[in-house]
Backbone bond lengths (Angstrom), bond angles and torsions (degrees), N, CA, C in turn:
res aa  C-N    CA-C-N  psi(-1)  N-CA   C-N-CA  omega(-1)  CA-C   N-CA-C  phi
1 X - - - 1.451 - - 1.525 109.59 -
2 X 1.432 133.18 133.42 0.963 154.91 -106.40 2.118 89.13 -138.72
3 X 1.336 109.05 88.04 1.504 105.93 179.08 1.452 101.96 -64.69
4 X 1.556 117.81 147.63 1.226 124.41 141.67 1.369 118.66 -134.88
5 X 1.424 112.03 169.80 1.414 139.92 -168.11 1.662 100.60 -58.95
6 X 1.382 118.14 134.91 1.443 126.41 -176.80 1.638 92.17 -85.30
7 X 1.492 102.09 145.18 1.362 117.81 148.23 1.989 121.99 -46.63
8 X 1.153 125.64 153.84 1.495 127.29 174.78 1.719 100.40 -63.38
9 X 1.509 121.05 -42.49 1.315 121.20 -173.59 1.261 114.49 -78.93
10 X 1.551 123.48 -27.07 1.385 129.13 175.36 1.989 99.88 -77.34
11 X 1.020 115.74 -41.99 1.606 114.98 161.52 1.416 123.29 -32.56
12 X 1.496 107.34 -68.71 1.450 132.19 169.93 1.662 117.01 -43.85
13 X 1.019 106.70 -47.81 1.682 115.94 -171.34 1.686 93.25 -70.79
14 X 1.459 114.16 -70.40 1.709 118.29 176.91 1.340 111.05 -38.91
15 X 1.266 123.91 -64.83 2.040 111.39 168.90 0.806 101.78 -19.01
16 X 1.752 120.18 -85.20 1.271 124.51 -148.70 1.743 125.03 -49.16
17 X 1.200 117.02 -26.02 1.375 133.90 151.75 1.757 115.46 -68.91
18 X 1.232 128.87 2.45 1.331 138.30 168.23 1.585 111.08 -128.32
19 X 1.392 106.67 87.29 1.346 106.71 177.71 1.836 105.01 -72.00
20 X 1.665 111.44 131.71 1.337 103.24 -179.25 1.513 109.08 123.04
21 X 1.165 105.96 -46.09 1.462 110.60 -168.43 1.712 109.15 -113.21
22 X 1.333 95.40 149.52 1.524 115.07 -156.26 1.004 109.21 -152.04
23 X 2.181 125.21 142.81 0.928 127.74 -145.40 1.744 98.71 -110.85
24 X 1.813 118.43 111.15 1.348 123.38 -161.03 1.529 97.27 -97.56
25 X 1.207 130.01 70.49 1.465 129.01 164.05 1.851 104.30 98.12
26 X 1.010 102.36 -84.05 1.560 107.03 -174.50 1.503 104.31 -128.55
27 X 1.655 118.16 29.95 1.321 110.18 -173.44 1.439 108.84 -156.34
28 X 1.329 121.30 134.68 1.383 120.45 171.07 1.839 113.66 -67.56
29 X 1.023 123.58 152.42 1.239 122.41 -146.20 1.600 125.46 -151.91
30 X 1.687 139.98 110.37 1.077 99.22 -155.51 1.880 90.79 -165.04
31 X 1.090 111.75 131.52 1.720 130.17 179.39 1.375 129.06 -75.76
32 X 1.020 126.99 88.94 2.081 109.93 170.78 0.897 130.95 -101.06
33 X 1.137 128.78 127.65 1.994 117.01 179.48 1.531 112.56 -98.99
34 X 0.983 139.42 123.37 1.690 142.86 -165.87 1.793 86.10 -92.84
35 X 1.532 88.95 -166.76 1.567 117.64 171.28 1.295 114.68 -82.24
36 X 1.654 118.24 -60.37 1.310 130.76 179.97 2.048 113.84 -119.45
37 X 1.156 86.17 -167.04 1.484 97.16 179.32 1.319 112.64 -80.82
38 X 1.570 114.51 -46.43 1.293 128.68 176.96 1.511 114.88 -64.95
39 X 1.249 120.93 -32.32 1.231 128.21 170.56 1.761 124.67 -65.83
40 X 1.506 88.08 -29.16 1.570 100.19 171.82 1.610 121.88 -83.74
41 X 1.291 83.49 -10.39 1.623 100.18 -165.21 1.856 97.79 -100.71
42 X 1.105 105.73 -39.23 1.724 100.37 176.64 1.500 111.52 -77.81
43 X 1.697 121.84 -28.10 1.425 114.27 144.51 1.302 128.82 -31.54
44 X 1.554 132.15 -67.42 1.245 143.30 -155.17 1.794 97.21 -74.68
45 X 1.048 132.89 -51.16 1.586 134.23 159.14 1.345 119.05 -46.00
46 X 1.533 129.45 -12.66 1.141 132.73 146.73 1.531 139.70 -94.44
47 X 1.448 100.00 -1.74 1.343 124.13 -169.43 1.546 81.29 -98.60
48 X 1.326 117.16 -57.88 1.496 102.51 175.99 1.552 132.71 -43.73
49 X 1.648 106.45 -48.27 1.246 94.39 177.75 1.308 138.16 -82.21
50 X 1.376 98.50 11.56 1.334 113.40 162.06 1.413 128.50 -67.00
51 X 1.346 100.93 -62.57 1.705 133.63 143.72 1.011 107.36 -10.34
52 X 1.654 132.39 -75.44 1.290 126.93 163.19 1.727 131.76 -52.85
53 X 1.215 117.54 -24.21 1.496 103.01 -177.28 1.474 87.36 -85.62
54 X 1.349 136.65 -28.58 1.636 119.54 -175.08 1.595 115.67 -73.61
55 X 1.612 105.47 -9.11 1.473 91.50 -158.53 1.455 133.30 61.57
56 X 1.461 107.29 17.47 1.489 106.95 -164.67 1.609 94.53 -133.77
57 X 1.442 127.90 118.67 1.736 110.67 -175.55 1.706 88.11 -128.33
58 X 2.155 86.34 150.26 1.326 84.17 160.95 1.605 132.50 -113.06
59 X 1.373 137.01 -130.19 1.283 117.18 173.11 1.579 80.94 -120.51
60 X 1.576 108.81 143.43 1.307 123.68 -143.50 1.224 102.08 -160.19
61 X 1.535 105.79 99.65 1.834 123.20 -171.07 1.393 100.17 -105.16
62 X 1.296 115.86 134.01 1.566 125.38 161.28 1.449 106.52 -118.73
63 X 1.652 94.71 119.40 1.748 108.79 154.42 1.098 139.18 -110.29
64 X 1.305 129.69 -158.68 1.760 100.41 -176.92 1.550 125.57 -46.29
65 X 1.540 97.99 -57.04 1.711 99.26 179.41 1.277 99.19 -144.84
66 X 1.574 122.40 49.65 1.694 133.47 143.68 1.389 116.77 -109.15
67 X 0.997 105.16 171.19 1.478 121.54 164.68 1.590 103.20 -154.84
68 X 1.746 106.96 126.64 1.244 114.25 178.12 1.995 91.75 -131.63
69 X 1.973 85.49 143.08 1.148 89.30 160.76 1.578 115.01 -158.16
70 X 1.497 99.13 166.06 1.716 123.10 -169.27 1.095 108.32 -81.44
71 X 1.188 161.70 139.44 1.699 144.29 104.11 1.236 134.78 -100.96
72 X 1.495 131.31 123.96 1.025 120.54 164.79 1.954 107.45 -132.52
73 X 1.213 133.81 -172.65 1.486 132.76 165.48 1.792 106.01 -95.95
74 X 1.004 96.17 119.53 1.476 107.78 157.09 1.707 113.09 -74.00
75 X 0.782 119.27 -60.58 1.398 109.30 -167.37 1.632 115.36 -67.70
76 X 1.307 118.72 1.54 1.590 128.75 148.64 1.644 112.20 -97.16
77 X 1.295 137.03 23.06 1.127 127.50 178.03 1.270 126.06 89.76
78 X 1.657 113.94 10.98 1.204 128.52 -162.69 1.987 122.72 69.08
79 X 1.342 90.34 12.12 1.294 94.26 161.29 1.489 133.16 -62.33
80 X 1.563 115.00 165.25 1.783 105.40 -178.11 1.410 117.25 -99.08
81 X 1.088 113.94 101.86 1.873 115.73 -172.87 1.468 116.33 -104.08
82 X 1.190 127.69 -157.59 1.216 129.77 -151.29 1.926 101.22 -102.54
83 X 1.394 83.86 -11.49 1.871 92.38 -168.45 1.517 96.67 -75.71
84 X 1.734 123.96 -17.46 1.496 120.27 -166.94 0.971 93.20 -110.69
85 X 1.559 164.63 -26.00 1.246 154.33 158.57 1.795 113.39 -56.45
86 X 1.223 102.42 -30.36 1.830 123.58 163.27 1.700 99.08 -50.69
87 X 0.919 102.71 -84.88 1.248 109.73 168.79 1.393 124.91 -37.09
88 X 1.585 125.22 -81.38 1.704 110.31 175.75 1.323 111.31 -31.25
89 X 1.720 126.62 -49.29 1.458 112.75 -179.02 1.429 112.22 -41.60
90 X 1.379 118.39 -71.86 1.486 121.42 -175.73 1.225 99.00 -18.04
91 X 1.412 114.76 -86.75 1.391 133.91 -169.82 1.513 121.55 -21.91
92 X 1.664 111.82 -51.03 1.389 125.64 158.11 1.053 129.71 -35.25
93 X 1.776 104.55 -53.33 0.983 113.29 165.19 1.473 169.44 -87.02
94 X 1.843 73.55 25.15 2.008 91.45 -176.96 1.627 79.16 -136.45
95 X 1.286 138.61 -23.04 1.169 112.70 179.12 1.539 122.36 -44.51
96 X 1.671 118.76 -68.40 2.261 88.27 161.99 0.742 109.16 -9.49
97 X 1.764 134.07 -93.27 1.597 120.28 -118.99 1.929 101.16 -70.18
98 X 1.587 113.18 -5.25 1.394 96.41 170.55 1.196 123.86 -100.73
99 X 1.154 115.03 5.05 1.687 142.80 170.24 1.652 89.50 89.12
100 X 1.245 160.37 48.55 1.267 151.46 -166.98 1.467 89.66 -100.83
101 X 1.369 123.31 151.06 1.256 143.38 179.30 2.151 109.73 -125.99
């Protein structure tokens, strides 16, 4: 199946079902602050292996006790498709168990 590039209004509607995340130019976009470093850091090793079962990665900064990350599709031109909203869910959805806010 053949990804393509979301509409700005099909963008808009998906945020709004992602409290947190926000669209930074050509990229979905999104901040966490943990407890500790280690906590931020055993996040990002799970953010990865997520990453891997989707085949879909984003650009994925660890700081002391953040984690910020990028997504967009390269292989649409860096457009925002359905494969990176795939993704923020994941993300959503293990952020609890690391207590990330």
């Amino acid at each position: 199946m053949a990804v393509e590039a979301l509409e700005p209004e099909q963008i808009e509607q998906r945020l709004a079902e992602l409290p947190g995340w926000s669209l930074e130019g050509d990229r979905l976009a999104r901040k966490y602050r943990l407890g500790t470093h280690f906590a931020a850091t055993a996040m990002v090793v799970h953010i990865a292996q997520v990453q891997e079962e989707l085949d879909h990665h984003s650009d994925l900064t660890l700081g002391y006790n953040t984690i910020s990350l990028t997504v967009n599709t390269h292989s649409v031109g860096g457009a925002v498709t359905t494969l990176d909203f795939d993704l923020a869910r994941r993300v959503e959805e293990l952020a609890p168990a690391h207590g990330a806010r």
